[in-house]
C-alpha positions as CSV (number, residue, x, y, z in Angstrom):
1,X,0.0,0.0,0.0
2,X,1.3,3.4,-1.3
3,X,0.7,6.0,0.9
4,X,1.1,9.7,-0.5
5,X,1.4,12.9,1.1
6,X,-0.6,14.2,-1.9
7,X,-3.7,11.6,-1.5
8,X,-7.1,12.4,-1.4
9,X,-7.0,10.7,1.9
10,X,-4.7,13.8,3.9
11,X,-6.6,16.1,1.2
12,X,-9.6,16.3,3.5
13,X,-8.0,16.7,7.1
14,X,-5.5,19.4,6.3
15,X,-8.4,21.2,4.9
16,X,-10.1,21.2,7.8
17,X,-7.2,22.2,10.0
18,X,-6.5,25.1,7.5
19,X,-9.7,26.1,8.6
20,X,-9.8,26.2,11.7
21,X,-6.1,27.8,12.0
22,X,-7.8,30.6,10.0
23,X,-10.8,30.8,12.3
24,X,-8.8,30.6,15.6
25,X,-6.6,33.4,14.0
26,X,-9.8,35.6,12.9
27,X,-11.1,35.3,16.6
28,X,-7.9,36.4,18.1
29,X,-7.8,39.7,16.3
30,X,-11.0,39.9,16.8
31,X,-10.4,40.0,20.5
32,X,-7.8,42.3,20.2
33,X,-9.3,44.7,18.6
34,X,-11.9,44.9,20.9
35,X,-9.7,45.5,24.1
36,X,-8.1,48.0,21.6
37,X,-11.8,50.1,21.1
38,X,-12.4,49.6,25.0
39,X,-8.9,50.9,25.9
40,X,-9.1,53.7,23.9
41,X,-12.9,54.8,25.1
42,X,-11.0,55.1,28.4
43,X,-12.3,51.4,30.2
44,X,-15.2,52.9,31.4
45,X,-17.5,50.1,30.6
46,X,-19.5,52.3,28.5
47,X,-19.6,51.9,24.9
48,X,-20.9,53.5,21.9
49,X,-23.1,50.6,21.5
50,X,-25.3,49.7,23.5
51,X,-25.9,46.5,25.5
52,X,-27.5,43.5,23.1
53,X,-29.4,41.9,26.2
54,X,-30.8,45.4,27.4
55,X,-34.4,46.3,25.4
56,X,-35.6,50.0,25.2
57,X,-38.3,49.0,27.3
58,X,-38.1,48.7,31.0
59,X,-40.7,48.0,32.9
60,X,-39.2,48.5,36.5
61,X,-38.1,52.1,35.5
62,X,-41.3,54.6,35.7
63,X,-41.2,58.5,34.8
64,X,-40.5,61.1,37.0
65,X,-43.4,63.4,37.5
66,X,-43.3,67.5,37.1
67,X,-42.7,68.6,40.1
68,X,-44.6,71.9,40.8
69,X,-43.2,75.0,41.7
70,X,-44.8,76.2,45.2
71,X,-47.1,78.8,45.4
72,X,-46.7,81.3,48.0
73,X,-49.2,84.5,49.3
74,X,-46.3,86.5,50.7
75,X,-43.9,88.2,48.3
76,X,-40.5,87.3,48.7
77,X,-38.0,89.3,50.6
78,X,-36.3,91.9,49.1
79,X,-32.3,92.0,49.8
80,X,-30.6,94.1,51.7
81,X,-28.7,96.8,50.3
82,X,-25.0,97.3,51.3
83,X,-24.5,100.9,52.0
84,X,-21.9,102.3,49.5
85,X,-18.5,103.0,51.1
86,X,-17.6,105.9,51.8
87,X,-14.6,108.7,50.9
88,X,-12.3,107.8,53.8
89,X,-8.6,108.2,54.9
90,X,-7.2,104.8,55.7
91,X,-3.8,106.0,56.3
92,X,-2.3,109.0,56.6
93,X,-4.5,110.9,58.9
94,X,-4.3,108.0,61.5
95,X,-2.3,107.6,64.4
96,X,-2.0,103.4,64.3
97,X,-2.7,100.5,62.3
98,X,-5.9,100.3,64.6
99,X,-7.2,103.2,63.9
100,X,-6.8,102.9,60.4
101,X,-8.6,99.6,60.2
102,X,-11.1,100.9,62.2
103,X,-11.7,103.7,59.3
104,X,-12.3,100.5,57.3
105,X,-14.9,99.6,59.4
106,X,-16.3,102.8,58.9
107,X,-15.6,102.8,55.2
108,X,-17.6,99.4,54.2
109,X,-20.2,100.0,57.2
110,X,-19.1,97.0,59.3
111,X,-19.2,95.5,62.6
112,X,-16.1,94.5,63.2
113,X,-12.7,93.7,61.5
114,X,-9.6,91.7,62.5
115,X,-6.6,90.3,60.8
116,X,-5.6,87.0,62.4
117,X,-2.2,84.6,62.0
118,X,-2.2,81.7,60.3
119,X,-2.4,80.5,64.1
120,X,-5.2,81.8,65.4
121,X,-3.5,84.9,67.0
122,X,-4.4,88.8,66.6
123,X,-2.5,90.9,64.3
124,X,-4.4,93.5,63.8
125,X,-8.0,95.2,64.8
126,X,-10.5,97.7,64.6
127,X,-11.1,96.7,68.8
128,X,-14.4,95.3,69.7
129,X,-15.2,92.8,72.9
130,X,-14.8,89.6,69.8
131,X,-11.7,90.0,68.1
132,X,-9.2,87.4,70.6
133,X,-12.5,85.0,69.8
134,X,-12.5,85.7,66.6
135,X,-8.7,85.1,65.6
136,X,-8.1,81.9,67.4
137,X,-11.4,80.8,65.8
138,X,-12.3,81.7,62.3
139,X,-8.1,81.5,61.5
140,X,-8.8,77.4,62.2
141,X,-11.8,77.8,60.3
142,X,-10.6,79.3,57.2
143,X,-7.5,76.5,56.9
144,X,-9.9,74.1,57.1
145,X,-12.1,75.0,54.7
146,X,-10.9,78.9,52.9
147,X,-15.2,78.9,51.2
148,X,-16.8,78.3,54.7
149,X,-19.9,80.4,55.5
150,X,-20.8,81.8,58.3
151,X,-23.6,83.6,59.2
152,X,-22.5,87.8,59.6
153,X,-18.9,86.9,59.3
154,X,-16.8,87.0,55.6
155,X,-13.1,85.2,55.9
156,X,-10.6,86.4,53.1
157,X,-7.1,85.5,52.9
158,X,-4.2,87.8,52.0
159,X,-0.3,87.2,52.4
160,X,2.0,89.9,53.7
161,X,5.6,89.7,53.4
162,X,5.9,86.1,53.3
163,X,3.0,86.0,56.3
164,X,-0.4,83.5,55.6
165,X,-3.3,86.4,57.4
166,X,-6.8,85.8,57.1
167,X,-9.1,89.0,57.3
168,X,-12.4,89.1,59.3
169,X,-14.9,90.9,58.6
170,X,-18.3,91.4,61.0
171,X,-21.2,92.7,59.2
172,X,-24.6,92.8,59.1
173,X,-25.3,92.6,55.9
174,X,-23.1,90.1,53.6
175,X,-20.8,92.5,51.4
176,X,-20.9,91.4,47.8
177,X,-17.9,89.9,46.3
178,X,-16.9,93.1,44.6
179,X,-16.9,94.8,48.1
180,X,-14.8,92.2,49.9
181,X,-12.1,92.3,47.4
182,X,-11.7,96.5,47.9
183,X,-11.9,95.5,51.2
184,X,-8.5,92.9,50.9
185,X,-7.3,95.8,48.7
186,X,-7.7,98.5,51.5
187,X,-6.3,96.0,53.9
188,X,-3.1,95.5,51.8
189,X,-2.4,99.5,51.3
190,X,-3.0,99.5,55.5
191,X,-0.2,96.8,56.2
192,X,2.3,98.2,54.2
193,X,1.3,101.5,55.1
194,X,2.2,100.3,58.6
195,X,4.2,97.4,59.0
């Protein structure tokens, strides 16, 4: 019996496993082209196409209903205004750094005004009963969070010759954001003005 490597009997077989060689191969780039599209869309899980087992409709999910605004009989409040600030000396017809930032105070219509140390200590003030309160507190306040709120009081921060200071300002009405930054500005001709 003669058997040839170019029968009709290894004909069959090697086609097969030319076959499957080329499907096996076909899958595999397959494959990695997909990890390819997924890499490159970040891993995210999301795709540009959407899931094949999810349907467009889903019955556990229900609308959300309008919500309606609230009617109310009273009118609203109207805001406060903030007094305009007046045409003050800050500096040269003052005696002391206190003094001048108690012209401040009476520039802007405040309560109060204090610059505190990074540490919680009193570097400057326009006096009042709160400002050794108000610089060991609102100092620890401000580094832990420089956007907190608090009701009547306004933190800014401002660096003097190297120094981290945090300015405190009591009022009773909250100065607008326009206002507060004259305020820092004042506050910076005032410290080098004095120290």
């Amino acid at each position: 019996m003669d058997i040839s490597l170019t029968g009709s009997g290894y004909l069959l077989p090697m086609v097969i496993i030319g076959i499957v060689v080329v499907v096996v191969i076909a899958v595999v780039l397959f494959q990695r082209r997909s990890k390819k599209r997924r890499h490159s869309e970040g891993d995210t899980g999301l795709s540009r196409y959407p899931p094949r087992h999810r349907l467009d409709y889903q019955p556990e999910s229900k609308p959300i209903p309008a919500i309606q605004p609230a009617v109310t009989s009273t009118p609203l409040a109207r805001t406060v205004d903030v007094p305009k600030p007046k045409d003050i000396d800050l500096t040269s017809t003052r005696k002391d750094m206190t003094e001048s930032l108690a012209a401040i105070v009476g520039k802007y219509s405040l309560s109060n005004f204090t610059i505190a140390t990074a540490d919680g200590l009193i570097f400057g003030s326009s006096g009042g009963d709160t400002a050794q309160t108000d610089a060991a507190s609102y100092s620890e306040m401000f580094k832990n969070d420089p956007h907190i709120e608090i009701p009547g009081v306004v933190l800014f921060g401002l660096t003097h010759k190297g120094s981290d200071l945090i300015g405190i300002v009591r009022a009773k009405t909250q100065p607008p954001h326009e206002i507060l930054q004259q305020i820092a500005a004042d506050t910076k001709v005032i410290l080098n003005w004095w120290v």
